[in-house]
C-alpha positions in Angstrom: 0.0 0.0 0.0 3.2 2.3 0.8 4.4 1.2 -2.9 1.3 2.0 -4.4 0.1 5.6 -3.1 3.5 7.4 -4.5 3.3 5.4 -8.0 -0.4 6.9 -8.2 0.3 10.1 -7.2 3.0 10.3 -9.9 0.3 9.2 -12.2 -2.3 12.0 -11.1 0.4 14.4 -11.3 0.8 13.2 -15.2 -2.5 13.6 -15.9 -3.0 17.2 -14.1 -5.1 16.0 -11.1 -5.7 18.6 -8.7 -6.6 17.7 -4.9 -8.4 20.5 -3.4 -7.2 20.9 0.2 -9.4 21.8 3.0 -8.0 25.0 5.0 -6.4 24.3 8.6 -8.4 24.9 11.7 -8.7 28.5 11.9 -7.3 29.7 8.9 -9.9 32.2 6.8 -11.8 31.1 3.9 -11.4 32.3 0.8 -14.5 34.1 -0.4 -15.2 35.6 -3.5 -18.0 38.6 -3.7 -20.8 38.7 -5.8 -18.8 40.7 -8.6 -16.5 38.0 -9.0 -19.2 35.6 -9.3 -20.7 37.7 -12.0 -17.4 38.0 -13.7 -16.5 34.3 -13.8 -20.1 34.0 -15.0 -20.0 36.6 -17.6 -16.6 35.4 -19.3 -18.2 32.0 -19.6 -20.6 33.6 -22.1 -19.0 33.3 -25.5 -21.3 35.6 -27.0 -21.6 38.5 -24.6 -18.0 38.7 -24.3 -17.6 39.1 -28.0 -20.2 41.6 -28.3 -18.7 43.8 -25.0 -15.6 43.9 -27.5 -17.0 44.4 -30.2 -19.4 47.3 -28.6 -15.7 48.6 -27.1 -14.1 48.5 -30.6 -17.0 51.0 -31.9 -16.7 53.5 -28.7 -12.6 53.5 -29.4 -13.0 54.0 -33.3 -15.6 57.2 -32.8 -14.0 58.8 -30.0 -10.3 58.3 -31.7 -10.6 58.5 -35.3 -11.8 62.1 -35.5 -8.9 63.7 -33.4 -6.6 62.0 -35.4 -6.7 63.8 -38.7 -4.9 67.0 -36.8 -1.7 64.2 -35.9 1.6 64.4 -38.9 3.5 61.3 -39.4 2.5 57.5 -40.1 -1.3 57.8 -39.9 -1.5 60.5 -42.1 0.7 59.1 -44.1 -1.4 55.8 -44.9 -5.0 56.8 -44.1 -4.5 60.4 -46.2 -6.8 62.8 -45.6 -9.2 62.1 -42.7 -10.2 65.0 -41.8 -14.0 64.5 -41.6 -15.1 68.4 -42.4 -12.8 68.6 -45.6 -15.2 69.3 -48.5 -13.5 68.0 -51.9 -15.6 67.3 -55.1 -12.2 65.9 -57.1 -12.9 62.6 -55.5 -17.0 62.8 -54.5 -18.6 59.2 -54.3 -15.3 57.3 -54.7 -15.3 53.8 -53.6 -12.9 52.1 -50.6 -9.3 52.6 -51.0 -6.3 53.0 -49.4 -6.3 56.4 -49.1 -10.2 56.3 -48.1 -11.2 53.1 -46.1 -14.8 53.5 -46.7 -14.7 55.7 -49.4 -16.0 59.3 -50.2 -19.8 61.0 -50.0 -21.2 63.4 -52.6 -18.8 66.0 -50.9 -16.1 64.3 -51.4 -15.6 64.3 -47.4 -14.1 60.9 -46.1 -16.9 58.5 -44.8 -13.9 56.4 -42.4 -13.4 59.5 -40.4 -17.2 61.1 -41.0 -18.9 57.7 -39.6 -16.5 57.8 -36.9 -17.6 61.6 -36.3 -21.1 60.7 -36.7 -20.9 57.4 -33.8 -19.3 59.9 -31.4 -22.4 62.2 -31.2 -24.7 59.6 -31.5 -22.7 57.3 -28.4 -22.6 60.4 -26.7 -26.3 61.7 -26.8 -27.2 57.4 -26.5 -25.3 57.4 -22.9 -26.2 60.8 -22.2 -29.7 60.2 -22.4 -29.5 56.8 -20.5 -27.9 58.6 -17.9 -30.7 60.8 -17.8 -33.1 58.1 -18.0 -31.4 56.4 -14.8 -31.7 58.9 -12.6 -35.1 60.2 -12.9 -35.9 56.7 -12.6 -34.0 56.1 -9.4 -35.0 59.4 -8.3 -39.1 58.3 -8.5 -39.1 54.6 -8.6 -37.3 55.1 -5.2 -39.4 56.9 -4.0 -42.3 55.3 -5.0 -40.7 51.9 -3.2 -39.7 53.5 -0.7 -42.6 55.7 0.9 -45.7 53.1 -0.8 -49.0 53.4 0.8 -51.2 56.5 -0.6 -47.8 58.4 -2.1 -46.9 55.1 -4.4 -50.9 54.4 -5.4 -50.8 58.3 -6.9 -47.0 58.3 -8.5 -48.3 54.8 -10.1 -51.1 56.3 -11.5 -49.7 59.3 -12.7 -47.1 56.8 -14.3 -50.1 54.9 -16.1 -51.5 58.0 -17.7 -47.8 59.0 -18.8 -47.8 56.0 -20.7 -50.0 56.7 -23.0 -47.8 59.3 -24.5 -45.9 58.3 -28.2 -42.1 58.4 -27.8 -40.6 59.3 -31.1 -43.8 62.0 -31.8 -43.5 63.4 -28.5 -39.4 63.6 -28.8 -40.3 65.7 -32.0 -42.7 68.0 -30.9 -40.3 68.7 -27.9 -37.4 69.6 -30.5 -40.2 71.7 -32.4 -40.7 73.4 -29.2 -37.6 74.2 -28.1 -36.2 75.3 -31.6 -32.9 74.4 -31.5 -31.3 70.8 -32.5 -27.8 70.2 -30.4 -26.6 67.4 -28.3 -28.3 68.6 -25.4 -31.7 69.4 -27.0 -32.0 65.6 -28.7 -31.0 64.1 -25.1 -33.5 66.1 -23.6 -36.4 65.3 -26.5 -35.4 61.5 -26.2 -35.3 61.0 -22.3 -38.6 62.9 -21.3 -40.3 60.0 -21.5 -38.4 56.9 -22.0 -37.9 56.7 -18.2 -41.5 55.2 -17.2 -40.2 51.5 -17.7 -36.7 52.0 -15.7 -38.8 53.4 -12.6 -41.0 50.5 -11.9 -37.9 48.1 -12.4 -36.5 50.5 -9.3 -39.7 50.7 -7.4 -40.3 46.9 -7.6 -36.6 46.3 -7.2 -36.8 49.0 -3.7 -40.3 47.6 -2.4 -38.9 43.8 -2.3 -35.2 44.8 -1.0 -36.7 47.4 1.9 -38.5 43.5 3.5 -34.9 42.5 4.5 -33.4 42.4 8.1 -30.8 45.2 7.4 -33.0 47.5 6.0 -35.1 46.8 9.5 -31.9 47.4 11.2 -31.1 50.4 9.8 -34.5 51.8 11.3 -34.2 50.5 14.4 -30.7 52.3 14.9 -32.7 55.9 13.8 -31.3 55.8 10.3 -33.0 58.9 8.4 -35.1 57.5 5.3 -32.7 59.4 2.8 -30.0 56.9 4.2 -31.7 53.6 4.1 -32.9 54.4 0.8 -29.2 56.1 -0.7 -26.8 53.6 1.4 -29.0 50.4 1.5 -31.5 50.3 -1.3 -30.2 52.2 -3.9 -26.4 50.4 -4.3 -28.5 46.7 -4.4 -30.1 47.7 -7.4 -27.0 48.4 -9.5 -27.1 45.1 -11.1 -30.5 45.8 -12.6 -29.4 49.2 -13.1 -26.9 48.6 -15.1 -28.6 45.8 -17.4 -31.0 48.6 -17.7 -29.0 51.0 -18.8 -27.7 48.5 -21.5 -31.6 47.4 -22.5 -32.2 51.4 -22.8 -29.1 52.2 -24.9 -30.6 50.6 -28.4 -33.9 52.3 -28.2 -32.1 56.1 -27.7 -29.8 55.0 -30.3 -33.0 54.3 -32.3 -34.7 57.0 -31.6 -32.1 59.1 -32.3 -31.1 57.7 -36.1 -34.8 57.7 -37.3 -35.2 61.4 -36.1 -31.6 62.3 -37.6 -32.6 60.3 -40.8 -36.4 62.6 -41.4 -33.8 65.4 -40.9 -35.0 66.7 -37.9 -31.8 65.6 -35.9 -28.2 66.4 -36.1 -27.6 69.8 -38.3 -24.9 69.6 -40.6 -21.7 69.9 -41.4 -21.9 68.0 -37.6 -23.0 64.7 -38.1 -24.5 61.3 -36.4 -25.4 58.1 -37.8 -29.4 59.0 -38.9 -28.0 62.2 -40.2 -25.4 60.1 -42.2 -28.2 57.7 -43.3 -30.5 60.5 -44.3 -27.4 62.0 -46.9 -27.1 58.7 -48.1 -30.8 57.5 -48.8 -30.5 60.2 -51.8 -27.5 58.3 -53.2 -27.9 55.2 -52.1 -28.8 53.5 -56.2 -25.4 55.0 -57.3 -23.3 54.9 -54.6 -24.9 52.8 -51.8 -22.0 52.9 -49.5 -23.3 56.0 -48.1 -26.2 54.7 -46.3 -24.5 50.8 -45.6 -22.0 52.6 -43.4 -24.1 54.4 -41.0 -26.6 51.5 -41.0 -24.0 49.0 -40.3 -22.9 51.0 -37.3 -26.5 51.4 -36.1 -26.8 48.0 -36.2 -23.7 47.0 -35.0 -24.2 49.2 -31.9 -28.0 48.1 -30.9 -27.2 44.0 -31.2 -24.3 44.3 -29.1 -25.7 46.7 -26.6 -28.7 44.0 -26.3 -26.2 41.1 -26.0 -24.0 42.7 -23.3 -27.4 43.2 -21.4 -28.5 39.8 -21.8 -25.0 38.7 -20.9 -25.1 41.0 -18.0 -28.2 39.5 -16.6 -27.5 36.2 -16.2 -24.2 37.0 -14.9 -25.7 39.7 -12.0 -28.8 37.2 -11.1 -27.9 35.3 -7.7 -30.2 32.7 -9.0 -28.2 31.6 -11.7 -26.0 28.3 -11.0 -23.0 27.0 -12.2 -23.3 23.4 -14.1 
């Protein structure tokens, strides 16, 4: 028996067996948190991990293309001209090539640097207007949770009757009011009411969390509501949160490209993905390039944001198991 436990632990150390040791008495075991667990969990998912690169690739390419134009030496060198406000009809509607990527519009401008210019407003007014969507949501699906009785039955009502209003004809009569088309207009127009959703996700999210012991210990100590609701409720709810703020992301990037593309968006020589798609629909039989870009992009930037969320939520959801 001596002979034979060496000769098979040589063998299992061959083959890569690993004995998992149980810790002495008193040492500390190692735990991991929940955002490990959701990490581990979230790597395991082939497909949400290609589409969070994928979805980072995009983010890099608009927010680093456009600056680069203004740089002398290699890049210049090899990508030409990229400046994406250079207007020059010599070379309108040219196909790809090495000195354009993606080629030229009707204006001769380059289309690898102007899509790039175009996904770094429409990221930007996307996120911005999540953002947005987030915190009224937190601000009166909290709240709502929080307080419930009479307070909750009214805000929920209220709510109900909100939700009869359109989204895209109601983010266009806003911009119609207010005149002026900017960044901050369109995250305004998209945002006013896109947050109904998010804030009963919070209130239902803040009305089963405020049941738990700790949240009953926190009153009995004299914790002011503001506390409970800020330090207790409020940080358990970031995993939904931010699978939220993933599953709102394609429909303000939506909203934003189909009021860009009726030309009530993004005023030129600035630019966005809709606007993009909108110059293009007039040239797309004779130089369809235009529109495919911008569309690509759109689409690109919606599956991925859905697939991170989807990957996101089975990573953040204690229920899920390992097999």
């Amino acid at each position: 028996m001596a002979v034979q436990e060496p000769r098979q632990a040589a063998v299992e150390a061959r083959a890569g067996v690993v004995h998992e040791t149980a810790p002495a008495a008193g040492e500390a075991i190692q735990q991991s948190s929940l955002w490990q667990d959701a990490w581990r969990r979230y790597v395991r998912n082939k497909a949400a991990v290609a589409a969070a690169v994928v979805f980072i690739l995009i983010v890099l390419y608009a927010f680093l293309i456009p600056g680069f134009w203004i740089i002398p030496g290699i890049w210049t060198d090899w990508i030409g001209n990229v400046d994406p406000y250079d207007v020059n009809f010599a070379v309108a509607n040219e196909g790809p090539s090495a000195a354009h990527p993606f080629g030229t519009d009707q204006f001769g401008r380059d289309l690898f640097a102007r899509a790039a210019l175009g996904g770094q407003v429409s990221i930007e007014i996307g996120f911005a207007a999540t953002i947005v969507i987030l915190v009224v949501a937190i601000f009166y699906g909290g709240i709502s949770g929080f307080v419930g009785g009479a307070l909750d039955n009214v805000m929920m009502r209220f709510l109900d009757a909100l939700y009869g209003l359109p989204f895209l004809p109601f983010a266009i009569i806003t911009l119609a009011i207010v005149g002026t088309v900017n960044i901050v207009t369109m995250v305004i127009a998209l945002s006013i009411v896109s947050w109904f959703t998010d804030a009963r996700v919070v209130r239902g999210q803040v009305m089963t969390l405020k049941q738990n012991d700790y949240v009953r210990a926190a009153h009995a100590v004299g914790a002011r509501w503001y506390r409970i609701l800020g330090r207790h409720l409020i940080p358990n709810t970031l995993g939904i949160l931010i699978i939220s703020m993933f599953l709102s992301l394609p429909g303000v990037v939506l909203g934003e490209a189909f009021i860009s593309f009726i030309g009530l968006g993004i005023n030129p020589p600035d630019a966005s993905w809709g606007s993009m798609a909108n110059e293009g629909r007039e040239a797309y039989r004779t130089h369809p390039i235009t529109i495919v870009v911008p569309s690509l992009f759109i689409a690109a930037i919606v599956l991925c944001a859905n697939f991170v969320a989807d990957g996101l939520r089975d990573a953040l959801d204690p229920r899920t198991r390992e097999t």
